[in-house]
Structures are given as structure tokens and as C-alpha cells.
C-alpha positions in Angstrom: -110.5 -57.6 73.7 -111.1 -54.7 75.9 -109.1 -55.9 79.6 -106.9 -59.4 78.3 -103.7 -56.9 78.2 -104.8 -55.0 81.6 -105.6 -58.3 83.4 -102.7 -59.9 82.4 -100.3 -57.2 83.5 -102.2 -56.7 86.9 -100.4 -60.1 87.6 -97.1 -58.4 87.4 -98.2 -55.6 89.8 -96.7 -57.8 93.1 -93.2 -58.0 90.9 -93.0 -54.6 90.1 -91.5 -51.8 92.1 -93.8 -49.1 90.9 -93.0 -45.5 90.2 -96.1 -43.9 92.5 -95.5 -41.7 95.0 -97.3 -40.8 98.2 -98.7 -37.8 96.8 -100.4 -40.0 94.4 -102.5 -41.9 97.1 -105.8 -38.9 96.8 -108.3 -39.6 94.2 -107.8 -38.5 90.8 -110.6 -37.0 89.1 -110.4 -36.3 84.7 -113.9 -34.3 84.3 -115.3 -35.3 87.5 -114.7 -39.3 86.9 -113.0 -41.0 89.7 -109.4 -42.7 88.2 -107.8 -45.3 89.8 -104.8 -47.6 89.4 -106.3 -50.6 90.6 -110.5 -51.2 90.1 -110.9 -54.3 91.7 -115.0 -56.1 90.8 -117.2 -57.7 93.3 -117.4 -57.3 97.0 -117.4 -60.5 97.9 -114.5 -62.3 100.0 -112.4 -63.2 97.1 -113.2 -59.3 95.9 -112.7 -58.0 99.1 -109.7 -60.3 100.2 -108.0 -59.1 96.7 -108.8 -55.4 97.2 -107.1 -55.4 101.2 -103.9 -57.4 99.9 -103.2 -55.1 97.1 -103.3 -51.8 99.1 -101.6 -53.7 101.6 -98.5 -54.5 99.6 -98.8 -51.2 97.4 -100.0 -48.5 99.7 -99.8 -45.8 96.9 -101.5 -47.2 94.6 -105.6 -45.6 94.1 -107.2 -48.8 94.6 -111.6 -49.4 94.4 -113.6 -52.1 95.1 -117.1 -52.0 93.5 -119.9 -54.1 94.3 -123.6 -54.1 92.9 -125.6 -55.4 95.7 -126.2 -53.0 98.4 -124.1 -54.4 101.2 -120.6 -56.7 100.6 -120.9 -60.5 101.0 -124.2 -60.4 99.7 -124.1 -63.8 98.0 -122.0 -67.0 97.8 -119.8 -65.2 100.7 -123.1 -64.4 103.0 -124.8 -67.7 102.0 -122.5 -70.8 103.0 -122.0 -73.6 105.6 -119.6 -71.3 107.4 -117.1 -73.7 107.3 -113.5 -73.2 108.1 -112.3 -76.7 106.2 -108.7 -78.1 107.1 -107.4 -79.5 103.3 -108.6 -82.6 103.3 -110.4 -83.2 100.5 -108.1 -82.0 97.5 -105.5 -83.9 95.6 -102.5 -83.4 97.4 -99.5 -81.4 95.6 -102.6 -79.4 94.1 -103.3 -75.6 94.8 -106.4 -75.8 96.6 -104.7 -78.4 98.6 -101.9 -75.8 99.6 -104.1 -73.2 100.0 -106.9 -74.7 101.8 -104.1 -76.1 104.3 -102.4 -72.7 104.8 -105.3 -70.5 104.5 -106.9 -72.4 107.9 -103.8 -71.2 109.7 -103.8 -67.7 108.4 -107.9 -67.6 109.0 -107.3 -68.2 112.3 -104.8 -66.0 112.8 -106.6 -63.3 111.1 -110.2 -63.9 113.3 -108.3 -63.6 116.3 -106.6 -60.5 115.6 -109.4 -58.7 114.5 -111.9 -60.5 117.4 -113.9 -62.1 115.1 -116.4 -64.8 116.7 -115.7 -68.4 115.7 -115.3 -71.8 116.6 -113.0 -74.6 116.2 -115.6 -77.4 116.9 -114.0 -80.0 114.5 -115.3 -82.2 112.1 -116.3 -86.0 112.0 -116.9 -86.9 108.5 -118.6 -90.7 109.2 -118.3 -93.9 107.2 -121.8 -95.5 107.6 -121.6 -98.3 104.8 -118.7 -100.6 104.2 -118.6 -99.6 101.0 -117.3 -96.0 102.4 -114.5 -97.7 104.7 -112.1 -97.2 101.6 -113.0 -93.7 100.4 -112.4 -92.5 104.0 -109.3 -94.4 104.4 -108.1 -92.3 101.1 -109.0 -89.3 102.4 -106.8 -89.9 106.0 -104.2 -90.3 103.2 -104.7 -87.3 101.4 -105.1 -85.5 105.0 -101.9 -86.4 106.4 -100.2 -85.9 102.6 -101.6 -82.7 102.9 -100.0 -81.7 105.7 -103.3 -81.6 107.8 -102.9 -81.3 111.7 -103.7 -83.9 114.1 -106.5 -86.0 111.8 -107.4 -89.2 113.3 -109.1 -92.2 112.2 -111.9 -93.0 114.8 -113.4 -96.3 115.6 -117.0 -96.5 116.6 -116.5 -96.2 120.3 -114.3 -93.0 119.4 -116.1 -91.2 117.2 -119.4 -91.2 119.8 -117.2 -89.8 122.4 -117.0 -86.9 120.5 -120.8 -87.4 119.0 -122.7 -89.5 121.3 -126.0 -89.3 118.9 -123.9 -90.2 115.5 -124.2 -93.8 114.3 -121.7 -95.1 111.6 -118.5 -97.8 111.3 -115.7 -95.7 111.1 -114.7 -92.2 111.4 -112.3 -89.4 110.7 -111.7 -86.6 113.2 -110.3 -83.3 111.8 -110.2 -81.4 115.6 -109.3 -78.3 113.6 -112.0 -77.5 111.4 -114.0 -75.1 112.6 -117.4 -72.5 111.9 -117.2 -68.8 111.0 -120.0 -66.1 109.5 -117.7 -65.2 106.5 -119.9 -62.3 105.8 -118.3 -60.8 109.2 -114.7 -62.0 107.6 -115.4 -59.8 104.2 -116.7 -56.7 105.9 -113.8 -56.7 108.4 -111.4 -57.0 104.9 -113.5 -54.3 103.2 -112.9 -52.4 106.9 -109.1 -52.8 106.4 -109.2 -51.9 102.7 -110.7 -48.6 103.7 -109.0 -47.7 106.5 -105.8 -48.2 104.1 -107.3 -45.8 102.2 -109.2 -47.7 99.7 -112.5 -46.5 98.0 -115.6 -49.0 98.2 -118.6 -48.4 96.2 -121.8 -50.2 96.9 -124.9 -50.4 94.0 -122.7 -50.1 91.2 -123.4 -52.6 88.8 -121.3 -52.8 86.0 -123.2 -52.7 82.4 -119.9 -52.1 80.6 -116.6 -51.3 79.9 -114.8 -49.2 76.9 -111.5 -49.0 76.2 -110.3 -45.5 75.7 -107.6 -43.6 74.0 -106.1 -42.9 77.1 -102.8 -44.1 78.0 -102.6 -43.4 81.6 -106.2 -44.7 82.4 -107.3 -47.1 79.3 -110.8 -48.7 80.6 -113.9 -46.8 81.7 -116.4 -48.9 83.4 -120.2 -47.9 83.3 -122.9 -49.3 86.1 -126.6 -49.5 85.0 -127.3 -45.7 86.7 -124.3 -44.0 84.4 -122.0 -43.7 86.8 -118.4 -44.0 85.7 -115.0 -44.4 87.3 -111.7 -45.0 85.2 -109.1 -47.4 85.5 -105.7 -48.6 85.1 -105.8 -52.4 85.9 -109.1 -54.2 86.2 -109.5 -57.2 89.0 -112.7 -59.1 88.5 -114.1 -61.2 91.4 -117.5 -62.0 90.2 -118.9 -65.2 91.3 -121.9 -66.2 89.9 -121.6 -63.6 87.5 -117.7 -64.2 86.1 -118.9 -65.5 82.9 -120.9 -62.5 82.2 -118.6 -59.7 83.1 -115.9 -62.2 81.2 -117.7 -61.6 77.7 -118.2 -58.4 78.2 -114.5 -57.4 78.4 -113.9 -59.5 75.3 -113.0 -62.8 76.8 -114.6 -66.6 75.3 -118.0 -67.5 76.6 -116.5 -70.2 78.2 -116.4 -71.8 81.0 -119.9 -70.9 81.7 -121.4 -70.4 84.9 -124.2 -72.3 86.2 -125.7 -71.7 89.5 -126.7 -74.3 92.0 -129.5 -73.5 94.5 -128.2 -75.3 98.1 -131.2 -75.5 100.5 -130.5 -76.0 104.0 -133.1 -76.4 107.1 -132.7 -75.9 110.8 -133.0 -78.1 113.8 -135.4 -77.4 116.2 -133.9 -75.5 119.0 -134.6 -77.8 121.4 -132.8 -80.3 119.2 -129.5 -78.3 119.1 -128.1 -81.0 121.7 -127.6 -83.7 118.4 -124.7 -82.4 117.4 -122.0 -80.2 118.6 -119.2 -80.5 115.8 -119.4 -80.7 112.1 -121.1 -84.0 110.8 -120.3 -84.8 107.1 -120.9 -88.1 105.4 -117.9 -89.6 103.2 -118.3 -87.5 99.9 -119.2 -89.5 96.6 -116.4 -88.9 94.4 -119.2 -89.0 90.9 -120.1 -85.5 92.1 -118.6 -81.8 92.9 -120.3 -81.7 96.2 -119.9 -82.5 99.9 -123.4 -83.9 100.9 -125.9 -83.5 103.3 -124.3 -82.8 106.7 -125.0 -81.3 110.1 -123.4 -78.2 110.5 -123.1 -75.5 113.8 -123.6 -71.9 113.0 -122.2 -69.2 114.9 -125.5 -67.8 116.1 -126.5 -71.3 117.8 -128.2 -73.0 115.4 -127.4 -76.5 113.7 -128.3 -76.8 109.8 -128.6 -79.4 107.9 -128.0 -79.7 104.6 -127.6 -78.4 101.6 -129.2 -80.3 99.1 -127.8 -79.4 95.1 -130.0 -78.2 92.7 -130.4 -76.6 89.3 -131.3 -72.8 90.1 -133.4 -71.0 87.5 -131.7 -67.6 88.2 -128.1 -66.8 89.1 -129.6 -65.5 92.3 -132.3 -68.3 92.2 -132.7 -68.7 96.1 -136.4 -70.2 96.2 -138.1 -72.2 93.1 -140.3 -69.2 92.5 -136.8 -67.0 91.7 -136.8 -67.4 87.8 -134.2 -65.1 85.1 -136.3 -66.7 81.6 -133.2 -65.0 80.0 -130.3 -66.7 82.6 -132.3 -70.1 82.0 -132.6 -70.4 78.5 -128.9 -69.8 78.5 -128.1 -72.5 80.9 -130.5 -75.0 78.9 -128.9 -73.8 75.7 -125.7 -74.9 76.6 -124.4 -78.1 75.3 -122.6 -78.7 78.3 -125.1 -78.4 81.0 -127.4 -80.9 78.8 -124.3 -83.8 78.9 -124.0 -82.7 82.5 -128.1 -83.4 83.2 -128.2 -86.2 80.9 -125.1 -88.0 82.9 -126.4 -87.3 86.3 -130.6 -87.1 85.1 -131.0 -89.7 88.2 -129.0 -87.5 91.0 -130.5 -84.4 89.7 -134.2 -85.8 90.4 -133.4 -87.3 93.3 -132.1 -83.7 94.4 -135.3 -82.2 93.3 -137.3 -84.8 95.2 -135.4 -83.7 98.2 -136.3 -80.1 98.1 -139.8 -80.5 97.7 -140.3 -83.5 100.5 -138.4 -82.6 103.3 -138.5 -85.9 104.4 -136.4 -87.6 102.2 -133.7 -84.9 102.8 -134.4 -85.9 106.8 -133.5 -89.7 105.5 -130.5 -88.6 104.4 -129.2 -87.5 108.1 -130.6 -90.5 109.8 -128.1 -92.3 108.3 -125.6 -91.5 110.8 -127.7 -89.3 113.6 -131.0 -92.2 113.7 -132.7 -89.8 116.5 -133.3 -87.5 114.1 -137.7 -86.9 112.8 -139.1 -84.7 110.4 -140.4 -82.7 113.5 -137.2 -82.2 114.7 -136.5 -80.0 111.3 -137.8 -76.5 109.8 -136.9 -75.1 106.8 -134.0 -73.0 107.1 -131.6 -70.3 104.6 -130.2 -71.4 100.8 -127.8 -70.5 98.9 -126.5 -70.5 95.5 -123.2 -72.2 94.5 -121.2 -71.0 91.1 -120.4 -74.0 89.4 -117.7 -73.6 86.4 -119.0 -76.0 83.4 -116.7 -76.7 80.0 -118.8 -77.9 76.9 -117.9 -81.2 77.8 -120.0 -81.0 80.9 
């Protein structure tokens, strides 16, 4: 167990008032390796977001934040909906629920201190089957339970003054959800965390980490090209890669991680005009995701999507992207088998959807019925980590 004790304690690092000094805010160096207090892992948001609070609340401390890819947000944080979502969804009292709520406010807050484009274009999300009436009616409940502002239940006539082109019976209106890049959010973060005096480091992908003699810096960590730096406390903020870089400080193989490919396509740009606010259907409470919805981007565009699929790589953003080594550990595991064998029908259904684009267009015209196959092109994807327990 080479980090349990370090991570652990790195929680008590906000409680603590702790003995460093100003002087102490320069890089230490032991034999030409880089030491540091804090070493916080992956340059994502979370990373990122992570890294700028803790040299925000302890200025002299020697924080880095190390990231393989060659740019931050290179991932799940660069390849997303863009979504700024209000708390609606989660069980209230839970955290997400608290944090989704208060983290819209903050986000806000935060974009338009820093000038950050985005919009607060609202979202619809649109019963289209009686069936739904219910399920949306529990999540006004679990909105205004919540704590989120201003929701409103819409009736038809309602909901297509806000969406003239959306069919459906009932709606909810959430005016203050609203579209962000959040690759611009976690390079403004990483921005702050240098400026603070932070040290980022870009292509350094871990292969391992060693626990040392030392008492003042007790873990080395070692990318692929041999460089080193030294550490105190170690903050991992992998994504798709946490249950790696979990075994390999010692920790249990599980929960593993297994990696959903989300594909989305693009209106037409002279199709734009169908929809000016988030359009999501009432979510099916069987599965972990969202559905197919119509979202606006920042840079004009309206996608639509994603789908959910079974990636064959951790980084599997097209079918042809396959790690044999990443899939044969994903098939191996006993819990992604009682996960496929539950949900076999979903998951080729999915599939289906990927390949024939217009069964993923079917999907949409069930609440925007203007909507053809020509009015679509195949647009970005991304790759969702999904936590999995043995039981699946």
C-alpha cells in the first residue's frame, strides 16, 4: 500500500494549520528531482479544479498538477454536452444533489469573473408518452426539493412558446440551465493554479510510484520517459484511468472502470433554427444515462445525441479505436458480463444506433417531428467513465 496513508491524510490538509513558510513556496530540488507538498494527477477539471483550490487555501504549499496528454481537458472534460445542469436529477438530501445545486451558482459566478463565454439557454426536458407524465412530475419534485430556481411545469401550449418545433404532452422548464466549453473552464483553472504559483506538467504519464525511505517526501512518481518528481501527498483525478493508477498505488481492483463511447451528430447549419435551448427527453430510470437530446454548443452548433455504447479502448472514440489488453479486461470482468447480460437488449439497440444513423434520428423525432436524416451529419464523441462493482 504505497499512497492509502498519504491519501488519507491529504484529507486533513484543509483542517490543518500547516507549519510552511513563505520561503518554502520555490521548488525544491533533492538530486535534481522536483519535490513537492502536494502532486495532484490528471489535468482534467476535477484535476485541475483540485489543484487551484488547494493553492488557493494553502498558498505555501509546492503544489503540481501532472497530466499525460499533451494539452489539459483532453478527455471526458473536452468531450461533453457542455452542459451547465441545475440539480435536478439526483436524490435530494444526496451530495451530488447539493453540489450540482450550488456548483451552478458558483459556475456562474466563476465564468463571469473570468469572461468566459456561455449561455443560460435553459432546458425543456419533454414528456412525449403518458407513460412519462409521472417520471417528470417526480423530477419537478426532486427540483424544487432540491432547492432548484424557478423550474416550472409546462403545458403544451407553454412549452412551444419556448420551442415552437418540440412536440410532446407535458414539460419541465429549468430557465437556468445553461451551455459552457468546459475545456475553456479547466484551462482558465489550470491559469489560476499557475499564476498562484503552481507547477503544471504536460506529457507525463505516470508508470509508477515507489515509496521511499524518505520521511519528508515518501512517494516518487515515475512517467513512461523516466522523468521523476517527489511528493508529499498524492491527489489522483484520473477519470477513465482511476482504476489503473488505483492498483498501482496498492489500492483493490475495484470498482473498475469501464468506458462508454457517447457519439453525437450535428444539425445541419441551416437547421440550427430547431432548437434554441436544451431539449432532453424524460430519462429512464433502468439506466445511468440521460438520452438522446438536442443540445446548443457554444460555437453555434446544435448536437444531438449521445448515444451509450461499449468502447473497446479507454480512449475508444471511433469503433476502429481498440486496446486488446483494456478489452479483455473489461470482458473478463464478472461484473460487466451481469451488466451486458441485464441490459443485452439496450446495449444492441445502442449499437444499432451508431451504425444507422437513422434510428438515432427516430429517437429525436419523437418530440422535434421536423427533424430528417438529411437534416443530420455526424458530429464529435466522447467517452464516459462508468464506475462498475462485481455485481454489475
Amino acid at each position: 500500500m504505497i499512497l492509502a496513508g498519504n491519501l488519507q491524510k491529504l484529507s486533513t490538509i484543509a483542517c490543518q494549520r500547516l507549519p510552511y513558510t513563505a520561503a518554502n513556496n520555490s521548488r525544491r530540488y533533492s538530486n535534481g528531482i522536483p519535490q513537492y507538498d502536494v502532486v495532484v494527477i490528471g489535468g482534467g477539471i476535477v484535476g485541475s479544479a483540485s489543484a487551484r483550490e488547494l493553492i488557493k487555501r494553502h498558498p505555501n504549499l509546492k503544489i503540481a498538477l501532472i497530466e499525460k496528454e499533451n494539452r489539459f481537458a483532453y478527455h471526458q472534460s473536452g468531450n461533453n454536452s457542455g452542459v451547465i445542469h441545475a440539480g435536478i436529477y439526483y436524490k435530494p438530501g444526496s451530495l451530488k444533489a447539493k453540489l450540482c445545486v450550488r456548483g451552478l451558482e458558483l459556475s456562474y459566478k466563476y465564468l463571469d469573473e473570468k469572461g468566459i463565454k456561455y449561455s443560460k439557454c435553459g432546458k425543456l426536458i419533454v414528456a412525449t408518452q403518458r407513460s412519462e407524465v409521472p417520471r417528470l412530475f417526480d423530477l419537478y419534485e426532486r427540483g424544487i426539493k432540491n432547492g432548484v430556481k424557478d423550474i416550472q411545469l409546462l403545458d403544451k401550449k407553454e412549452m412551444n412558446e419556448i420551442e415552437p418545433h418540440c412536440r410532446g404532452l407535458q414539460a419541465l422548464w429549468s430557465p437556468h440551465t445553461g451551455i459552457v466549453n468546459w475545456a475553456d473552464v479547466t484551462k482558465s483553472y489550470v491559469e489560476d493554479f499557475v499564476e498562484r504559483g503552481g507547477k503544471s506538467y504536460l506529457n507525463f504519464e505516470v508508470k509508477k510510484f515507489i515509496e521511499t525511505e524518505s520521511a519528508e517526501y515518501p512517494v516518487t512518481i515515475t512517467d513512461i520517459q523516466d522523468n521523476t518528481v517527489e511528493a508529499k501527498y498524492v491527489l489522483t483525478c484520473c477519470g477513465l484511468h482511476s482504476d489503473k493508477i488505483a492498483v498501482m498505488t496498492g489500492c483493490p481492483e475495484e470498482p473498475k472502470i469501464i468506458p462508454f463511447r457517447g457519439e453525437y451528430l450535428y444539425l445541419v447549419p441551416n437547421k440550427s433554427s430547431l432548437a434554441k435551448t436544451n431539449i432532453y427527453p424524460v430519462p429512464d430510470p433502468r439506466f445511468p444515462f440521460l438520452g438522446v437530446h438536442l443540445t446548443p454548443r457554444i460555437d453555434g452548433r446544435i448536437i444531438v445525441g449521445p448515444n451509450a455504447i461499449l468502447a473497446f479502448s479507454k480512449e475508444g472514440y471511433r469503433w476502429g479505436d481498440i486496446n486488446i489488453k483494456e478489452l479483455k479486461d473489461i470482458i473478463g470482468f464478472s461484473g460487466f458480463r451481469k451488466m451486458a447480460m441485464k441490459y443485452a437488449g439496450f446495449g444492441i439497440k445502442e449499437m444499432a444506433r451508431s451504425v444507422v444513423m437513422p434510428l438515432q434520428v427516430w429517437q429525436i423525432q419523437k418530440y422535434i417531428q421536423d427533424l430528417t436524416t438529411a437534416d443530420v451529419e455526424r458530429g464529435p464523441a466522447g467517452v464516459r467513465a462508468q464506475a462498475m462493482a462485481k455485481d454489475g
